[in-house]
C-alpha positions as CSV (number, residue, x, y, z in Angstrom):
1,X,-52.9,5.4,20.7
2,X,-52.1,1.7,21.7
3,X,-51.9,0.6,17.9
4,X,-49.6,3.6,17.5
5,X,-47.6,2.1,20.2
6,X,-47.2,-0.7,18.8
7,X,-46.4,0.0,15.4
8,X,-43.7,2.3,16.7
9,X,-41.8,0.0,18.7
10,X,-42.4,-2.8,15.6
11,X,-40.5,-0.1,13.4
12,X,-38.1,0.5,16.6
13,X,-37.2,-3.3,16.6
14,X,-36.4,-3.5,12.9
15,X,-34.6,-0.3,12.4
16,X,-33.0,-1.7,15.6
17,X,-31.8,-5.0,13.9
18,X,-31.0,-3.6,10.8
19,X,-29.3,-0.5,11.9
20,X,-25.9,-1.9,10.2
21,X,-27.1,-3.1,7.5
22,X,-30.6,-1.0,6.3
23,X,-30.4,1.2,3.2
24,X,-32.2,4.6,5.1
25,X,-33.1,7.7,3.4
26,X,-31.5,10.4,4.4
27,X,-34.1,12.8,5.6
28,X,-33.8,16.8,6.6
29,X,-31.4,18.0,9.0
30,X,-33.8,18.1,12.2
31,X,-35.5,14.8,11.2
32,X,-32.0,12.9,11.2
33,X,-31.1,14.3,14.5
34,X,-33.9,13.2,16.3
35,X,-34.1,9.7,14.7
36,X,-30.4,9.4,16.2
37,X,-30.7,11.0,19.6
38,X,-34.2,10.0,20.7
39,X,-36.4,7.0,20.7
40,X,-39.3,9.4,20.0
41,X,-38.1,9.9,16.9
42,X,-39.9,7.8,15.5
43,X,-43.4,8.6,16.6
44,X,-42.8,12.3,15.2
45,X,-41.6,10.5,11.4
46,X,-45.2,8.7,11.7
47,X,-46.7,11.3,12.3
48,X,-44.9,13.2,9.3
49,X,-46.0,10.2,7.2
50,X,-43.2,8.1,7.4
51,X,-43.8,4.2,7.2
52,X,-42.1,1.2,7.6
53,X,-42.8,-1.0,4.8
54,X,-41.0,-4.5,6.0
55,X,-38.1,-5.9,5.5
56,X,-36.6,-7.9,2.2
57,X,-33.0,-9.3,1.9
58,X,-31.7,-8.2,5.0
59,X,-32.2,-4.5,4.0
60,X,-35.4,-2.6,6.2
61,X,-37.1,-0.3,3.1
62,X,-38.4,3.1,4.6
63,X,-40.3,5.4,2.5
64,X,-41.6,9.0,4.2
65,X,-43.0,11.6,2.8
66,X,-40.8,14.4,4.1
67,X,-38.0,12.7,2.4
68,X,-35.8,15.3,0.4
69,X,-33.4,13.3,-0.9
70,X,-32.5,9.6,-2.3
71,X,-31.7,6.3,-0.2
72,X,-28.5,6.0,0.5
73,X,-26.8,2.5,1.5
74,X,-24.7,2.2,4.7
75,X,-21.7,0.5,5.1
76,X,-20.2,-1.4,7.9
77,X,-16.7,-1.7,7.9
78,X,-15.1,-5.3,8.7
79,X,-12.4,-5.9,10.9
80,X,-9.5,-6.1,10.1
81,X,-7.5,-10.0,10.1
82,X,-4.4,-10.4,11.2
83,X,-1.7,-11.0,8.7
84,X,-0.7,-14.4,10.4
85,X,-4.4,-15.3,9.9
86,X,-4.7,-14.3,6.2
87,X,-2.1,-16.3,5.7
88,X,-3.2,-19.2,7.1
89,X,-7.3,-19.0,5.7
90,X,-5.7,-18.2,2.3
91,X,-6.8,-20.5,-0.5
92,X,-3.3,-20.2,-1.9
93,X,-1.5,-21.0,1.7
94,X,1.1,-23.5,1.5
95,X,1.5,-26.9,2.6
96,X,3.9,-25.4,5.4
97,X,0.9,-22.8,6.6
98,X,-1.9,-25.3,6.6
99,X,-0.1,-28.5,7.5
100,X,2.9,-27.6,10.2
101,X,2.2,-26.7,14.2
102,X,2.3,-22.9,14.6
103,X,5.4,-23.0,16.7
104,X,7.2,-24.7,13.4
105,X,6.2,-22.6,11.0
106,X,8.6,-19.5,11.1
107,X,11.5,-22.2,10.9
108,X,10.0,-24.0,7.4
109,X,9.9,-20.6,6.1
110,X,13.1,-20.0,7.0
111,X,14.8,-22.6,5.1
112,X,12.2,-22.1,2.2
113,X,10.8,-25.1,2.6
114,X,7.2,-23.1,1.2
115,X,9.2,-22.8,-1.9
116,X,10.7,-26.0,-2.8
117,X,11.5,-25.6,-6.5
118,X,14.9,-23.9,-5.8
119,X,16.4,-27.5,-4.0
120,X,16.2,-28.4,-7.9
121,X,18.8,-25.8,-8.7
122,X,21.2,-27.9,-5.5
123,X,20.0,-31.3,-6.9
124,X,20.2,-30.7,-10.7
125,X,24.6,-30.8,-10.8
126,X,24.5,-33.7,-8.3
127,X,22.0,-35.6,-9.9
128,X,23.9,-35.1,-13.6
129,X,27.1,-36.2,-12.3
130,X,25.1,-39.5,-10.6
131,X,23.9,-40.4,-14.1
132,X,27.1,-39.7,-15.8
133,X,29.2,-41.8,-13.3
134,X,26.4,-44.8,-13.7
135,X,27.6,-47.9,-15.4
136,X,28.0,-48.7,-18.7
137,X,24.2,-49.8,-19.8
138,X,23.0,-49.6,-15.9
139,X,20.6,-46.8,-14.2
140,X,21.5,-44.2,-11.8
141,X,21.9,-45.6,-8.4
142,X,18.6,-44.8,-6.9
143,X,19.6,-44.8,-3.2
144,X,22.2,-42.3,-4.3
145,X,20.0,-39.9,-5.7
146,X,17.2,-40.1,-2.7
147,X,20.7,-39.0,-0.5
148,X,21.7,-36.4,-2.6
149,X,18.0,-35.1,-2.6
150,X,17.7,-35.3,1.1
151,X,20.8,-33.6,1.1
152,X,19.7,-30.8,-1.4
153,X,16.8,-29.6,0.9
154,X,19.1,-29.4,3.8
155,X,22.0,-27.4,1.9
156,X,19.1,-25.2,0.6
157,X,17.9,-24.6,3.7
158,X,21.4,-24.1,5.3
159,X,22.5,-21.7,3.0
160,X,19.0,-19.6,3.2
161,X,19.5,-19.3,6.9
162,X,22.7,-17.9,6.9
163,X,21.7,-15.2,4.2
164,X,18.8,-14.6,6.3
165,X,21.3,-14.2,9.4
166,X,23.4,-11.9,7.3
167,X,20.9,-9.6,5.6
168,X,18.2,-9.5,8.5
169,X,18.6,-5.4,8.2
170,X,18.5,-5.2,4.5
171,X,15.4,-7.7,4.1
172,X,13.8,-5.2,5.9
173,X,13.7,-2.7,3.3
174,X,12.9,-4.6,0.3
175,X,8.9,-5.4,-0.5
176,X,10.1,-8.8,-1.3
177,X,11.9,-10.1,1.6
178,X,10.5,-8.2,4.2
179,X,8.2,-10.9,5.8
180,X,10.8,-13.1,5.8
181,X,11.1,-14.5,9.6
182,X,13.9,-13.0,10.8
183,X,13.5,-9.2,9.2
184,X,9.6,-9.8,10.6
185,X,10.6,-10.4,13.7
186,X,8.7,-14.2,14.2
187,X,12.6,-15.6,14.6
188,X,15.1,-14.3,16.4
189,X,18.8,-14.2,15.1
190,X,19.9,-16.7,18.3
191,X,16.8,-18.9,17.4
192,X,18.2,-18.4,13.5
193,X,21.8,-19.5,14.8
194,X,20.6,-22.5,16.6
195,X,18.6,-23.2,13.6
196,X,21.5,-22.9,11.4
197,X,23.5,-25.6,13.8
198,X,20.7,-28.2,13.8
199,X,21.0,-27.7,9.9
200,X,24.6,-27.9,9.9
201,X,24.4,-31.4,11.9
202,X,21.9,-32.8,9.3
203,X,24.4,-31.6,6.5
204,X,27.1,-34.0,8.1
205,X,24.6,-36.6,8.7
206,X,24.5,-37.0,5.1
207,X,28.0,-37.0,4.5
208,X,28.5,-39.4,7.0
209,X,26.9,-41.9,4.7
210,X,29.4,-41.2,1.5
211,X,32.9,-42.1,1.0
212,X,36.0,-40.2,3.1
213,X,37.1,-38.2,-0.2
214,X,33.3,-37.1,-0.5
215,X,33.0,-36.2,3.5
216,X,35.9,-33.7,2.8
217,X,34.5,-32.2,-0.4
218,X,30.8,-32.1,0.9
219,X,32.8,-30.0,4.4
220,X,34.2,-27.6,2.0
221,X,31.0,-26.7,0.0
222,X,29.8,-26.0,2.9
223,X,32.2,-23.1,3.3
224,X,31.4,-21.7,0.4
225,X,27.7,-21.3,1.2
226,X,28.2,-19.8,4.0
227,X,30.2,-16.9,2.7
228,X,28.0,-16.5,-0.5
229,X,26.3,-14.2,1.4
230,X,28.8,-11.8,1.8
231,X,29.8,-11.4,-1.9
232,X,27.0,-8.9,-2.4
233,X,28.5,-6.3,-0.3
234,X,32.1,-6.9,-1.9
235,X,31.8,-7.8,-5.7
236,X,28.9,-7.2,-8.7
237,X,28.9,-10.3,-9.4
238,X,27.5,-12.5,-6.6
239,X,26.1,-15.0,-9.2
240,X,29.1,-15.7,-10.7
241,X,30.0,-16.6,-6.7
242,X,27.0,-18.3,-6.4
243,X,27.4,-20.4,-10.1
244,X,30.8,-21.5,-8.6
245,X,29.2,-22.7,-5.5
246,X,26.1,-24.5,-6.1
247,X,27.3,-26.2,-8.8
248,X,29.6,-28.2,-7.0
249,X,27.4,-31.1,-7.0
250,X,28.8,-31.9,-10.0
251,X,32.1,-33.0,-8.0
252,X,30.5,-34.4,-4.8
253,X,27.9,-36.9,-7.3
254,X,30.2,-38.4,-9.3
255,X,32.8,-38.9,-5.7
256,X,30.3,-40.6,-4.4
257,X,30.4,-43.0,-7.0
258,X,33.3,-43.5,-8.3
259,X,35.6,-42.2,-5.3
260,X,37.3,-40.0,-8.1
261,X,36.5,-37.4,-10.4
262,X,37.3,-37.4,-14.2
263,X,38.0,-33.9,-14.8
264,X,37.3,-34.5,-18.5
265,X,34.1,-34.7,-18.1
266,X,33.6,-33.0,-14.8
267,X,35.1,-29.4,-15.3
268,X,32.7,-28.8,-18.9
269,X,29.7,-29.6,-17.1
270,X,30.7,-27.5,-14.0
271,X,31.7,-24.6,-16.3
272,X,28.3,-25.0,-18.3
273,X,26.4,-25.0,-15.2
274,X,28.3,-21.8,-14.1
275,X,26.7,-20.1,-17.1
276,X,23.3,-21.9,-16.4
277,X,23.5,-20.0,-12.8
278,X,24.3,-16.9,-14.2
279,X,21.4,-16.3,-16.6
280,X,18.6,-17.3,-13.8
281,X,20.3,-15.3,-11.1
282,X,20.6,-12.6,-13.1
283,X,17.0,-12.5,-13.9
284,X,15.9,-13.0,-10.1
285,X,18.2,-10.2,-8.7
286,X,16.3,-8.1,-11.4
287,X,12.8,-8.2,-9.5
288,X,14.7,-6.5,-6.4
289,X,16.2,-3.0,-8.8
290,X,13.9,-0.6,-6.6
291,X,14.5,-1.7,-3.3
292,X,18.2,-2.2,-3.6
293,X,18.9,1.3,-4.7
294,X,17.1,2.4,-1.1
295,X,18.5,-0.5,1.0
């Protein structure tokens, strides 16, 4: 009786253990039901010739006599992470999720700063008219262009706030956008608006350090921007807005050099890049079909 003892509470201990994990057989109905609701269980499987064989991998291997069908494997289910935490374990995270302080994050996401290769489509006009306007035989001016790429990120990031601002509601409804701070609820539209003057204050920072006829121009773009926004709910074609807007650059890059524009060669490159704008924003507008027609 004393080695029975103790070679039930052995097989107690490991079934015990490896409760969550053990592959079990499933044994008849009255067997299972005393195996779950009594401790005594066990002595009556031993003495129907059941017998714990050890364990191997993590998984306890029982083997009985009185079994009627098959092992069957048992599954835990994990719990589940938060999406804020997927996010930031995520191999493909970006430098904004692994690198910036939590409270900072929502605010680098809202000016896209996760997704820099759009400030390209700000700098490319700028940085065209920069080389155009360049001397004779010389190079771009190099502090010129590290402005006007400064200045890209923060017009980018301006003008993504305010759509943001503006389409909080809709961004809700599409797959795409709805994670986006403000139609997730992580920003607030007064933390968005106070984030959107901070952005406008850096905007005019910049143009502080360009000429007076560049100061003016750069002011007005920034009107522009602001209402892009709004040409989706009036018009069908918001890129065409949005071609005469962000191409601008072409203007404010060769001011800033030259102090005048040479509509000669301005207005064909800013009429070009119109078209440039078109094709792209056409294609990205495309991915959005489904959950336009319901927003």
């Amino acid at each position: 009786m004393a080695a029975l003892h103790r070679g039930c509470g052995s097989a107690l201990s490991l079934l015990a253990q490896y409760r969550d994990r053990a592959v079990l057989p499933s044994f008849n109905k009255q067997s299972r039901v005393l195996y779950h609701h009594s401790p005594a269980a066990m002595r009556i499987l031993l003495r129907q010739g059941v017998a714990t064989h050890g364990h191997r991998n993590n998984v306890v291997v029982v083997s009985a006599a009185s079994c009627s069908e098959q092992a069957e494997p048992v599954h835990k289910e994990e719990p589940s992470v938060p999406r804020q935490r997927q996010r930031q374990t995520s191999p493909a995270a970006s430098w904004v999720e692994r690198w910036l302080p939590t409270a900072a994050r929502p605010y680098a996401m809202l000016a896209r700063l996760h997704k820099p290769d759009a400030v390209w489509l700000y700098a490319w006009p700028c940085i065209w008219s920069i080389a155009i306007a360049a001397k004779e035989s010389g190079l771009p001016d190099l502090k010129m262009l590290a402005l006007f790429g400064f200045g890209s990120v923060v017009l980018r990031g301006a003008a993504c706030t305010v759509n943001d601002l503006l389409d909080r509601d809709i961004d809700k409804k599409v797959e795409r956008t709805k994670n986006r701070p403000l139609a997730s609820g992580d920003l607030t539209p007064s933390q968005g608006f106070y984030f959107l003057v901070f952005q406008v204050l850096l905007w005019f920072g910049f143009l502080l350090q360009l000429n007076n006829h560049s100061l003016i121009m750069g002011a007005s773009w920034l009107v522009l921007f602001s209402t892009y926004p709004l040409m989706k709910r009036f018009t069908y074609w918001p890129q065409a807005y949005l071609g005469f807007t962000i191409n601008c650059g072409v203007f404010l890059g060769s001011s800033a050099i030259k102090e005048k524009l040479d509509y000669a060669v301005l207005l064909p490159m800013y009429f070009a890049s119109i078209c440039w704008t078109l094709v792209y924003d056409t294609i990205y507008a495309h991915q959005d079909k489904k959950d336009d027609l319901k927003a």
